[in-house]
N, C-alpha and C positions, 0 to 999 in steps of 0.2 A: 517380536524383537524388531522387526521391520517396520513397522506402527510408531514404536519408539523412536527410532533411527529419525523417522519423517520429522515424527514431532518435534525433535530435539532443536534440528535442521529446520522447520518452520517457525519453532520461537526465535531460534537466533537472529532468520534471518528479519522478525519481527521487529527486535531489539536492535539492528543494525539500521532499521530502515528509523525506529524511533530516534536514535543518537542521531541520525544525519538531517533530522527532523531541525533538532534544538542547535547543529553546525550551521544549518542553512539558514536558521534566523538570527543565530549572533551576527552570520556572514552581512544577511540586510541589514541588521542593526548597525551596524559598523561602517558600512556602506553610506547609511544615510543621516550616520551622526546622534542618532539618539539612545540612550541607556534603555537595553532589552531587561524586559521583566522575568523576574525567573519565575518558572510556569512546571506546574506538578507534571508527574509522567501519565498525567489523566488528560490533561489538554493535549497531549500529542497522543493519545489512544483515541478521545475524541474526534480527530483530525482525520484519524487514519480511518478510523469509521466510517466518516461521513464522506471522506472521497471513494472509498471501496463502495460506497450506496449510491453516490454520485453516477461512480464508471458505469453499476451495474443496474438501473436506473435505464442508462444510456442504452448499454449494448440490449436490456430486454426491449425498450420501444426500437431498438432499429433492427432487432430480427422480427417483432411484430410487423414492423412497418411495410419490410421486403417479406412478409410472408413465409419467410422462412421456419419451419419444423427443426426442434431439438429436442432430445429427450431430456428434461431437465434435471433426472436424479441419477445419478450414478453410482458406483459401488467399488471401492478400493479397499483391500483390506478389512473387511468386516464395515468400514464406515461409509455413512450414505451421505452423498451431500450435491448442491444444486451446481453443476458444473461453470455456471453462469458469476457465481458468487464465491467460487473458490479462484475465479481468473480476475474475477475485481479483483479481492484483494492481495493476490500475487503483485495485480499490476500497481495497485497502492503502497503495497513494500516495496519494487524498486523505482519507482517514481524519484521519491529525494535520492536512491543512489545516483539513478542518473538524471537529475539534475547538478548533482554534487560534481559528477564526470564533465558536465558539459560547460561548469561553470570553472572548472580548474582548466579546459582547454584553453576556454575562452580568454582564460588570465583575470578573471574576477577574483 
């Protein structure tokens, strides 16, 4: 039941970080004057891929770099997964929230 609960809670907040995907580029569009193409919900899965590979990418050459020791697999729930790649892409989901936040301060 608690598997489920996650899952539910990690599509949404998939699906939240996708819609703020397609706000954030009418928002440039709009910004910079030209007609935004409307783009399937494959290019913004695309996106979010490649910067969750980007992040995690990053953080593994900079714990190689410093030397640093992790266990790379862990165990929640009956599910195993690389703790390194489930923090990508956390951080790839709230990326456009808050850039959404920082740009509604900002008065964009």
């Amino acid at each position: 039941m608690e598997l489920y609960l996650i899952l539910g809670i990690f599509l949404l907040l998939i699906l939240l970080s996708l819609k703020l995907r397609n706000v954030n580029r009418r928002s440039v569009a709009e910004t910079y004057g030209f007609e935004p193409v409307e783009s399937p919900i494959s290019k913004s899965l695309v996106e979010l891929i490649s910067i969750a590979g980007g992040i995690y990418i990053s953080l593994t050459l900079a714990l190689s770099f410093l030397k640093i020791d992790y266990s790379p697999m862990y165990q929640i729930l009956g599910v195993e997964f690389d703790f390194l790649a489930l923090l990508s892409i956390i951080l790839a989901i709230f990326q456009p929230v808050l850039l959404f936040i920082y740009n509604k301060i900002k008065g964009k």
